[in-house]
N, C-alpha and C positions, 0 to 999 in steps of 0.2 A: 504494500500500500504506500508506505513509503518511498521506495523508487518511482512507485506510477507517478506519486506526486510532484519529483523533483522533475522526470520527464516531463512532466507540462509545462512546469517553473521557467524550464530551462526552454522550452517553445516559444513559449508566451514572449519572451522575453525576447528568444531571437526576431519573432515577428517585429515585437517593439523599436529594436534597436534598426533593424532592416529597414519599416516605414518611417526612421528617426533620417535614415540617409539619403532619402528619397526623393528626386525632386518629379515635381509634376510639369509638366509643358503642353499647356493645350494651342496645338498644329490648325492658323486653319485652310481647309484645302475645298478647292470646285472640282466639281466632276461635270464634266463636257457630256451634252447629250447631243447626239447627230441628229440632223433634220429628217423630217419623214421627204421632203420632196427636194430633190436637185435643181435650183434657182440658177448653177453659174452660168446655163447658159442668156439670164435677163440680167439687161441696166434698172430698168424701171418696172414697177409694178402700179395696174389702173383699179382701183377700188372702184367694179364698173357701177353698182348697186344691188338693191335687193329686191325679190319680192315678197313682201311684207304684209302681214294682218296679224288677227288675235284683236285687238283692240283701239280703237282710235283717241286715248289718250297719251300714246306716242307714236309718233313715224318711226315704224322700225326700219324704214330704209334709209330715210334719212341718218338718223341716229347711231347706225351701225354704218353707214358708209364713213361717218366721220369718226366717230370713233376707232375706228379700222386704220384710216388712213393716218390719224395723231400718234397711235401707236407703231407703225413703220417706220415712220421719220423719225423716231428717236431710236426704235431697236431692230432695223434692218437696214442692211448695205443697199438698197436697192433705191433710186430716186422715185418718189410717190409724185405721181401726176394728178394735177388739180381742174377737176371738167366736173361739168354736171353730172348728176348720176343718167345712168340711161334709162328709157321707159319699157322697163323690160314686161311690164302687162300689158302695154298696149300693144309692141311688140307680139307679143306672145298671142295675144286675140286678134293681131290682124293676120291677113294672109302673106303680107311684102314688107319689107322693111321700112319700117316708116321715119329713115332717116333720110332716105333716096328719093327724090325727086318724084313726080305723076309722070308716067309717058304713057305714050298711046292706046298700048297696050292694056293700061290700066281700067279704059273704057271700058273695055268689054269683061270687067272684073263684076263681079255684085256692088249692088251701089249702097250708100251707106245707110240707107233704110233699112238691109239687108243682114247688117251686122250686128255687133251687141253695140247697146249706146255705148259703154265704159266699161271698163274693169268692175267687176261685182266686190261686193265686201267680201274680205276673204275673213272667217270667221274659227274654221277648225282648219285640221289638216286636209281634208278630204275636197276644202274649196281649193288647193295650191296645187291640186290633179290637173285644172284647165291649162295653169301657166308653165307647169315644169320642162316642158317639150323644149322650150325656149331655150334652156340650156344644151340642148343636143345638136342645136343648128349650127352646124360647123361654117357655112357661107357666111352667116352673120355676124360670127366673132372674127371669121378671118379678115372682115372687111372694116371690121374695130379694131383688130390687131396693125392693120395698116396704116389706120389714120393717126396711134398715136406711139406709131415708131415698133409695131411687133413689143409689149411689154408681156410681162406674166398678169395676167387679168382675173381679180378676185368675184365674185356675185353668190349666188347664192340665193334662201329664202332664210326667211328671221319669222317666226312665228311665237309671239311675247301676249299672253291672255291671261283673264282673272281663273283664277280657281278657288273652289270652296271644299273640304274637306273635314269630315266630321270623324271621333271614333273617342276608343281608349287612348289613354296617354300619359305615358311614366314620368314623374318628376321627382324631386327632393323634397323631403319635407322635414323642418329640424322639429322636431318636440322634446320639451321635457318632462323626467321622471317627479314623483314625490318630494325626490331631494332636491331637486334642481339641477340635476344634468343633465348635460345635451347632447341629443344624438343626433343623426338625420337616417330616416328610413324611405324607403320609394313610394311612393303614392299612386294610384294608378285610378284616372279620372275621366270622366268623358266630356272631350271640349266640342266644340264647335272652329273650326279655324279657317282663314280666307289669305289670301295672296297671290302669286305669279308663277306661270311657267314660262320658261324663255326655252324652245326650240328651235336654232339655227340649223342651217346647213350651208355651208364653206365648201363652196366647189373652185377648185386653180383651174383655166384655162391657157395655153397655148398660146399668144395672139400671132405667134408664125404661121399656125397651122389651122388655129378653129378647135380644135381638141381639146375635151376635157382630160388635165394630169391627173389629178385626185379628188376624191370627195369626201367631206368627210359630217357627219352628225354628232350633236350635242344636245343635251337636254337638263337644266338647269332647274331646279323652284324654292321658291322661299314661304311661311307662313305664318301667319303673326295668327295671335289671341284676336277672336270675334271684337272684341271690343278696342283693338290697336288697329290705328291707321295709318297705312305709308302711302303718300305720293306713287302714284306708277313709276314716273318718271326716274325716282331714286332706287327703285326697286328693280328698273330695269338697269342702272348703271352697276349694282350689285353684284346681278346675276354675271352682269357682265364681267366683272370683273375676275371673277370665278376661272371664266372660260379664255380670257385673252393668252393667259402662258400655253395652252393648247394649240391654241392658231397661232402663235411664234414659231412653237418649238415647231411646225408642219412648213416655214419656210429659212428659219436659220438655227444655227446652234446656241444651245442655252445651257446655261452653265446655274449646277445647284450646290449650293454653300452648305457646308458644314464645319466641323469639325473634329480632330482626334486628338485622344491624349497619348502624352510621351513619357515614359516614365525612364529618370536617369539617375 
């Protein structure tokens, strides 16, 4: 018993004396993440725009074409070209491109009694079925691709709507006992709860060729207590925010910080 004891005495102690010599050095180091899509062959990139619905308390075409383009110019090598967004619904519900002139030919097209008055409110996902084709017309981007220098051309659809959602929901709850200690135990409650969902899709185009490179989907929501109110518009910059190191790291490399420790 005696021996066991001094063995530990004599442990103890070496551990002590070891962590007495010890220095710590915390290292800090990035780790580089390669891009999902190969850019070097573009100078510039055209945030061409969206098409947009879910709600008419924000433009999500508007709003993400600039937001898009703010974040490039500080974290991408690539020069961001500054034009209108393009009308990619009307586009999409005409039959010709309606950047190109009328010619003659155009007569004997249906005449515009025959067409839809406008783009309809796009409200779920199942209204953005009419417009998506839009992205496959490879003549139409090539002929975009042309007018501003063959760039790498961003668009897409941004679908940003309210949601409500009710159920069970686990929280904290501190209480105290007889004596007056505190604990916290999980609560489990049924709320009623409202907010947003932000659905994009980021499709890269080609502007050499008219080709879609990649596409790629995201799906964002946030939800406050029935009784808490957010601004859409702040709720969409949120979501957004969530999602922009996604759409970088798809066209340059990003680098994630940490750190190690060093012991000497």
């Amino acid at each position: 018993m005696t021996a066991r004891l001094a063995r530990t005495i004599s442990s103890l102690s070496a551990v002590v004396l070891t962590a007495a010599c010890t220095s710590y050095y915390e290292i800090p180091i990035e780790t580089p993440i390669r891009p999902k899509l190969d850019v070097s062959a573009f100078q510039r990139v055209f945030v061409a725009g969206f098409v947009a619905g879910g709600t008419e308390d924000v433009d999500g075409n508007l709003e993400t074409t600039r937001l898009l383009r703010s974040q490039l110019r500080t974290k991408s090598e690539l020069r961001v070209i500054d034009a209108d967004a393009l009308p990619l619904m009307d586009v999409a519900l005409d039959g010709r491109d309606t950047t190109q002139p009328a010619t003659d030919g155009d007569k004997d097209k249906p005449s515009d009694k025959d067409k839809p008055s406008g783009p309809t409110a796009i409200k779920d996902d199942a209204d953005l079925e009419p417009y998506e084709h839009v992205f496959a017309n490879v003549e139409y981007w090539k002929r975009i691709g042309e007018e501003y220098q063959q760039p790498l051309i961003v668009t897409g659809t941004v679908m940003f709507a309210p949601q409500a959602r009710s159920g069970i929901v686990q929280r904290d709850q501190e209480v105290y006992d007889s004596f007056g200690r505190r604990r916290v135990v999980p609560v489990r409650t049924y709320m009623e709860r409202k907010g947003f969902v932000l659905k994009p899709k980021f499709i890269f185009i080609d502007g050499r060729t008219g080709t879609v490179l990649h596409s790629e989907n995201y799906r964002e929501e946030i939800l406050y207590n029935a009784n808490q109110t957010s601004p859409a518009l702040s709720s969409y910059f949120e979501l957004m925010d969530r999602l922009i190191p996604s759409f970088l790291s798809t066209l340059s490399s990003q680098r994630i910080k940490g750190t190690r420790i060093l012991l000497q």
